[in-house]
C-alpha positions as CSV (number, residue, x, y, z in Angstrom):
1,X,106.8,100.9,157.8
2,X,106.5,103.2,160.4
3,X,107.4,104.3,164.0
4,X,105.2,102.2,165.3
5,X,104.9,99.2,163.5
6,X,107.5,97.9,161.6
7,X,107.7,95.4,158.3
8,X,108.6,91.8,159.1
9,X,110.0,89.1,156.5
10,X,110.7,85.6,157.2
11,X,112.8,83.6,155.4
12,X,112.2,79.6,155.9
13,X,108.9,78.9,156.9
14,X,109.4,75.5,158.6
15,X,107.9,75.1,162.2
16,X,110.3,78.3,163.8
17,X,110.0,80.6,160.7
18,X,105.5,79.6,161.9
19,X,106.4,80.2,166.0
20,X,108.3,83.0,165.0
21,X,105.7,84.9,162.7
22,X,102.6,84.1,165.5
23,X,105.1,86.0,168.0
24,X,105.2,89.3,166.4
25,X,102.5,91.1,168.6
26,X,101.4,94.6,167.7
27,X,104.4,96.6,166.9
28,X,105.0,94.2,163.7
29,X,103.6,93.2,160.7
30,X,104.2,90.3,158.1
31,X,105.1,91.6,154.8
32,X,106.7,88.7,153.0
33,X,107.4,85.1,153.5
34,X,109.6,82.8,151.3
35,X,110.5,79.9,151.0
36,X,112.2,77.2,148.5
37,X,109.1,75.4,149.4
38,X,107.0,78.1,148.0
39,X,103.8,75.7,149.1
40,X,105.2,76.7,152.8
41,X,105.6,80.4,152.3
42,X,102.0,80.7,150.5
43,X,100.8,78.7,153.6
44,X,102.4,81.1,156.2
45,X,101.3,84.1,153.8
46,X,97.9,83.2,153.5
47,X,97.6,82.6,157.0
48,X,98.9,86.2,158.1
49,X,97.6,88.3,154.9
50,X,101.5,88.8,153.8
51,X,102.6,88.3,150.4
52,X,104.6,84.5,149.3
53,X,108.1,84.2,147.4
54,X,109.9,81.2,146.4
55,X,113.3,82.9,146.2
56,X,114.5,84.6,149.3
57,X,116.4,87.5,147.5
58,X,112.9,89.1,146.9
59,X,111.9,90.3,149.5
60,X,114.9,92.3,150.5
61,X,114.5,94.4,148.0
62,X,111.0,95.4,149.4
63,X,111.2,99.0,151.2
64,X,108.5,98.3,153.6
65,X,110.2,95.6,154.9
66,X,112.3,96.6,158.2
67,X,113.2,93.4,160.1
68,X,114.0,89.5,158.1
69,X,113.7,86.6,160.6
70,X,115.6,83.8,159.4
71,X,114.5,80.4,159.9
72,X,116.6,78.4,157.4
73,X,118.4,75.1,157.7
74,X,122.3,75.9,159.5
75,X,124.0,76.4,156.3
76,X,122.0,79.3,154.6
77,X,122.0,81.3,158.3
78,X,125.2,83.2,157.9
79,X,124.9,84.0,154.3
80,X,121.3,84.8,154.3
81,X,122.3,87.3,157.6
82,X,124.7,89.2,155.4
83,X,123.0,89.8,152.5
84,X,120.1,91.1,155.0
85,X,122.4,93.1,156.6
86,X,123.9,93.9,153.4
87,X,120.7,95.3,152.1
88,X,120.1,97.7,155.1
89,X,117.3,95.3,157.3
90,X,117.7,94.4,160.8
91,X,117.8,90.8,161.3
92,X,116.9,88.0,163.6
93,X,118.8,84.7,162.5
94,X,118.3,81.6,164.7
95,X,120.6,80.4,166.6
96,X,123.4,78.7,165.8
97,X,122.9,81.7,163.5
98,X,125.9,79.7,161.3
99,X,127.8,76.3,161.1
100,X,131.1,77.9,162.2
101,X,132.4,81.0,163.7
102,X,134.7,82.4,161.0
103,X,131.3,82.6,159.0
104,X,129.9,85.5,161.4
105,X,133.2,87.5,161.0
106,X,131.6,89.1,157.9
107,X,128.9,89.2,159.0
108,X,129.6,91.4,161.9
109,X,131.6,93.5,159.5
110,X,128.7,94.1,157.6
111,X,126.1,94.7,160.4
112,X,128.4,97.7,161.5
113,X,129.1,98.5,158.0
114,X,125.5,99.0,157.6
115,X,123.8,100.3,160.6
116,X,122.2,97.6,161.1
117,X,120.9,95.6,164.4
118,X,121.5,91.7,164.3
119,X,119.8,89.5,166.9
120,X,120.4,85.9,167.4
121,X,117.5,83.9,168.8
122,X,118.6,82.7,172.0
123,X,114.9,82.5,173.4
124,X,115.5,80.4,176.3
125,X,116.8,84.0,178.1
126,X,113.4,84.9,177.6
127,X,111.9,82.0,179.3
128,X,109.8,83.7,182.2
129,X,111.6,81.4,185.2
130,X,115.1,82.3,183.5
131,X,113.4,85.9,183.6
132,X,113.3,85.8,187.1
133,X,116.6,83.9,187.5
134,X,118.7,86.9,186.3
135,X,116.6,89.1,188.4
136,X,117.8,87.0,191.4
137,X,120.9,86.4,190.4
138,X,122.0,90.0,189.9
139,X,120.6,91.0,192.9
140,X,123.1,89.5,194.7
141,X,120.6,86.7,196.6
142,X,122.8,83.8,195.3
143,X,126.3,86.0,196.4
144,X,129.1,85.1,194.8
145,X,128.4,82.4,191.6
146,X,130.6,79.7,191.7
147,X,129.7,76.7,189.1
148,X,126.2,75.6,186.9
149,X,125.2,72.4,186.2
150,X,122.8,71.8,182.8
151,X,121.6,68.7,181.3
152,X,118.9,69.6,178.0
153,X,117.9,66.5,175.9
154,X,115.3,64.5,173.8
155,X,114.9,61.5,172.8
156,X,114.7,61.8,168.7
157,X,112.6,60.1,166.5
158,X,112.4,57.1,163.8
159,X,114.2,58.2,160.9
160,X,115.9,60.9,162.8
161,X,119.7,59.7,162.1
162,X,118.3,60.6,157.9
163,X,117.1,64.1,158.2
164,X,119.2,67.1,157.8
165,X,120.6,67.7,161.0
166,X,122.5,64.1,160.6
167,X,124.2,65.6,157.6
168,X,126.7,67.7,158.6
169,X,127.2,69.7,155.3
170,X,123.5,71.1,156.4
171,X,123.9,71.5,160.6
172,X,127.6,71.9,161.1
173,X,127.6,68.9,163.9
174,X,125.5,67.3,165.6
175,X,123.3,67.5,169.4
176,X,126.3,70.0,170.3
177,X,125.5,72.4,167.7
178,X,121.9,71.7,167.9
179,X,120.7,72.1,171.7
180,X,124.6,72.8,172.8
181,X,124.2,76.7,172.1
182,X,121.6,77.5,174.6
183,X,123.3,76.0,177.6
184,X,126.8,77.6,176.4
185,X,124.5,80.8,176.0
186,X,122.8,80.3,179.4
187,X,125.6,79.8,181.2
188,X,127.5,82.7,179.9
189,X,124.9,85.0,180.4
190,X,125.1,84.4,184.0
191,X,129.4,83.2,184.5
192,X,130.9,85.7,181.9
193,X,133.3,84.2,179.3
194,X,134.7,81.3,179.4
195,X,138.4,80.9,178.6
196,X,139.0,77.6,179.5
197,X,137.2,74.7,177.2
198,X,137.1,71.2,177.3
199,X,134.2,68.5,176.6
200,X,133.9,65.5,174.5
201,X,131.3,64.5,171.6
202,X,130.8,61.3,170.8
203,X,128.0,59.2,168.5
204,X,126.6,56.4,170.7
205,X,123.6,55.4,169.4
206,X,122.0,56.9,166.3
207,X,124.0,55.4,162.8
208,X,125.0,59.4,161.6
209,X,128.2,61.3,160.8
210,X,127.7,63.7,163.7
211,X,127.0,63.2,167.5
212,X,124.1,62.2,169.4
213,X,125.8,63.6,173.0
214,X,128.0,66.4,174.1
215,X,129.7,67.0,177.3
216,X,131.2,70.5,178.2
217,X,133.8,71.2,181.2
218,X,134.2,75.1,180.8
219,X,136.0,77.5,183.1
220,X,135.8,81.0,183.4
221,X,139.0,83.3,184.4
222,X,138.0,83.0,188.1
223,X,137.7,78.8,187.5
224,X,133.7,79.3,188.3
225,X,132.5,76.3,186.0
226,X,130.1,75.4,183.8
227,X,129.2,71.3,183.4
228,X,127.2,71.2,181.0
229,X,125.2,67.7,179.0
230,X,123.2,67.8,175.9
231,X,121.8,64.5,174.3
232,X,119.1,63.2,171.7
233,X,119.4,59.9,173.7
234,X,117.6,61.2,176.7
235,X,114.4,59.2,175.8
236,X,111.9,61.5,177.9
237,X,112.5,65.1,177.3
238,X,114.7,66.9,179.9
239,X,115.6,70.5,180.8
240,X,117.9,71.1,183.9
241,X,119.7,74.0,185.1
242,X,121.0,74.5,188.6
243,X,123.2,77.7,189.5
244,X,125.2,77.6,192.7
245,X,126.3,80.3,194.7
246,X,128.2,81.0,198.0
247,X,124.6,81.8,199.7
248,X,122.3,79.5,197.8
249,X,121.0,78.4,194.5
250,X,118.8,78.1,191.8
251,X,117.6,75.3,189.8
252,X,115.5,75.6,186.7
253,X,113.0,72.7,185.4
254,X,111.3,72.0,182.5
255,X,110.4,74.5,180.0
256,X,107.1,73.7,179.0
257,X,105.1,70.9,176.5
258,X,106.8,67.4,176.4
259,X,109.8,68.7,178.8
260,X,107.3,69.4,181.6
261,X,106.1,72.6,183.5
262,X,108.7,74.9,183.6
263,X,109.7,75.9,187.4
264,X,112.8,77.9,189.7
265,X,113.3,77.0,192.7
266,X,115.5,79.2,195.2
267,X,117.4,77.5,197.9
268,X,118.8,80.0,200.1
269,X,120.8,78.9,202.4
270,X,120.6,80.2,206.3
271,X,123.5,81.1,208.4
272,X,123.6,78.4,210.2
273,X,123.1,76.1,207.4
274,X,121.0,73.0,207.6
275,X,117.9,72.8,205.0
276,X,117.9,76.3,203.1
277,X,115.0,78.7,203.1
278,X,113.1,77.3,199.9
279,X,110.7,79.6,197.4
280,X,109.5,78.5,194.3
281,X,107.8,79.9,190.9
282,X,105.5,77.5,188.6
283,X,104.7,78.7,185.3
284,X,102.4,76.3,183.8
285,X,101.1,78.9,180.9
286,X,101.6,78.8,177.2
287,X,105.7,80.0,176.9
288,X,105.7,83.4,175.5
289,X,109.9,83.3,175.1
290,X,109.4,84.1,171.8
291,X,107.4,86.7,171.9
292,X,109.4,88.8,174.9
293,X,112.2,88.1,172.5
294,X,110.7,90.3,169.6
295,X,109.4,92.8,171.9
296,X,113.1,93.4,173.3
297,X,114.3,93.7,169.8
298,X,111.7,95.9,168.2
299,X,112.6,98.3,171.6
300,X,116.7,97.8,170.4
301,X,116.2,99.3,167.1
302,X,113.9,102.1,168.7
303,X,116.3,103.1,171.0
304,X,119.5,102.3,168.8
305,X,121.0,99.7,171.2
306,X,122.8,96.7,170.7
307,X,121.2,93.2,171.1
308,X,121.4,91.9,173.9
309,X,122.1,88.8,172.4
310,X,123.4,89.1,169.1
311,X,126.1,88.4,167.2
312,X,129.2,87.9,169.5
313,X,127.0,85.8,171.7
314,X,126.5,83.6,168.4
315,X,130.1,84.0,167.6
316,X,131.7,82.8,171.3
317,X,129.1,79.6,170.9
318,X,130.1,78.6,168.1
319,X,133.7,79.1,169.1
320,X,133.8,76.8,172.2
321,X,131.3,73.7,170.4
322,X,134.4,73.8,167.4
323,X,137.1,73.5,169.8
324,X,135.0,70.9,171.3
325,X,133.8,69.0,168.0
326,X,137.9,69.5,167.1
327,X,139.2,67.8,170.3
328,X,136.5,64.7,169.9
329,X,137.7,63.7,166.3
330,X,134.8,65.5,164.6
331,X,136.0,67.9,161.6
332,X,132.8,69.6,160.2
333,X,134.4,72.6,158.5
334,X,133.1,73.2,155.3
């Protein structure tokens, strides 16, 4: 639109394609929503003074738009990114931002084909004690990282073994696929890439095609580890993240609503050991991941820099929850 507010589209207005379109802040406006549910998109349109399409392909054909969100079920993401890409807008696609990771190859093709900027919304990164746990981290406090230890489930909901995510033509998989791809993203945004994968999927209670638990062993180069649990069997929503170090730790709790204030806690241990030095952060506010997350794109396609978490991120996910899906009996590919 112009340089200082730029045209937004959002494609699936379901419950992220809404979070996603009350996040845009100042430097963004709604153009165009659409939906297949064109009730939904005339809702979310009416709501933010933006115009309402039932058929997706419209609105990239609209000049003023700069930037499509997509919000779609798993099986539209990748195919819905390149034809955004394809038509010259920047994009942010939700994670798992496809079902598998042979999907994003063209994609990527296309996004430097195009000029285009592609981020993928990993928006626990932008969670303000996760904030403030990079900052620590890369400041050396923690010294040398050596393994993480994550556990992020819910408990579902009646009925929840019949909606789409059970199918796996729809969501590629299961809780791996589902709540799997921020931990894997979490924990290689602190450890680096991870070249040794093994876990195990399984279905243990829900009566679905695809898994209700994942458990992920991975190792980078330099054997630090990331353990890593996600479940829809938890019963009370739970977030967990502790990241050890040589010279202390960090562990990371709750991230706000039903799975509780969200809080760091930095253990630092003291040269002569015994009970570490112990700070803390609460941050009992609304969570405003979502919007940080826009604000760092809008500033990427100012300044013509790539995503910080983007498509490789996506790509290197997606990777490590086949190989695990593959090694547990599960064979999703479409």
């Amino acid at each position: 639109m112009t340089d200082d507010v730029l045209g937004v589209a959002i494609i699936g207005c379901g419950l992220i394609g809404q979070k996603r379109a009350k996040a845009l802040g100042a430097r963004a406006r709604l153009i165009a929503c659409a939906d297949k549910d064109l009730s939904r998109a005339q809702n979310l349109a009416a709501s933010c003074g933006a115009h309402a399409f039932g058929d997706w392909q419209d609105v990239l054909s609209l000049a003023n738009v700069d930037i499509v969100v997509i919000a779609t079920l798993h099986d539209s993401l990748a195919s819905l990114t390149l034809a955004a890409a394809q038509a010259g807008k920047h994009v942010l696609v939700e994670k798992p931002a496809a079902r598998l990771a042979a999907e994003l190859v063209p994609v990527m093709a296309a996004a430097e084909a195009h000029g285009v900027k592609v981020h993928v919304g990993f928006n626990h990164r932008y969670h303000r004690a996760f904030r403030k746990a990079k900052e620590i981290v890369d400041e050396g406090a923690l010294g040398e990282l050596m393994f993480i230890r994550a556990r992020y489930g819910h408990g579902g909901r009646i009925g929840y073994d019949r909606e789409w995510r059970s199918n796996p033509a729809l969501s590629g998989g299961g809780e791996l696929i589902d709540q799997g791809p921020h931990l894997i993203d979490l924990s290689r945004w602190f450890l680096g890439e991870f070249v040794d994968i093994s876990g195990f999927a399984n279905t243990y209670y829900w009566d679905m095609p695809v898994d209700d638990n994942g458990f992920m062993l991975l190792k980078t180069e330099k054997k630090q580890a990331a353990f890593l649990h996600v479940s829809c069997t938890e019963w009370k929503n739970t977030f967990s993240m502790e990241i050890y170090g040589k010279v202390g730790k960090l562990e990371i709790s709750g991230l706000g609503g039903s799975y509780g204030v969200e809080r760091l806690t930095h253990y630092h241990m003291l040269p002569e050991m015994g009970p570490p030095e112990t700070t803390s952060w609460e941050y009992p506010m609304a969570d405003n991941s979502w919007s940080v997350e826009l604000e760092e794109f809008y500033d990427d396609i100012k300044l013509d820099r790539p995503s910080a978490a983007g498509l490789a991120d996506a790509y290197e996910s997606l990777r490590i929850i086949e190989k695990i899906y593959q090694e547990s009996g599960y064979d999703h590919r479409a």
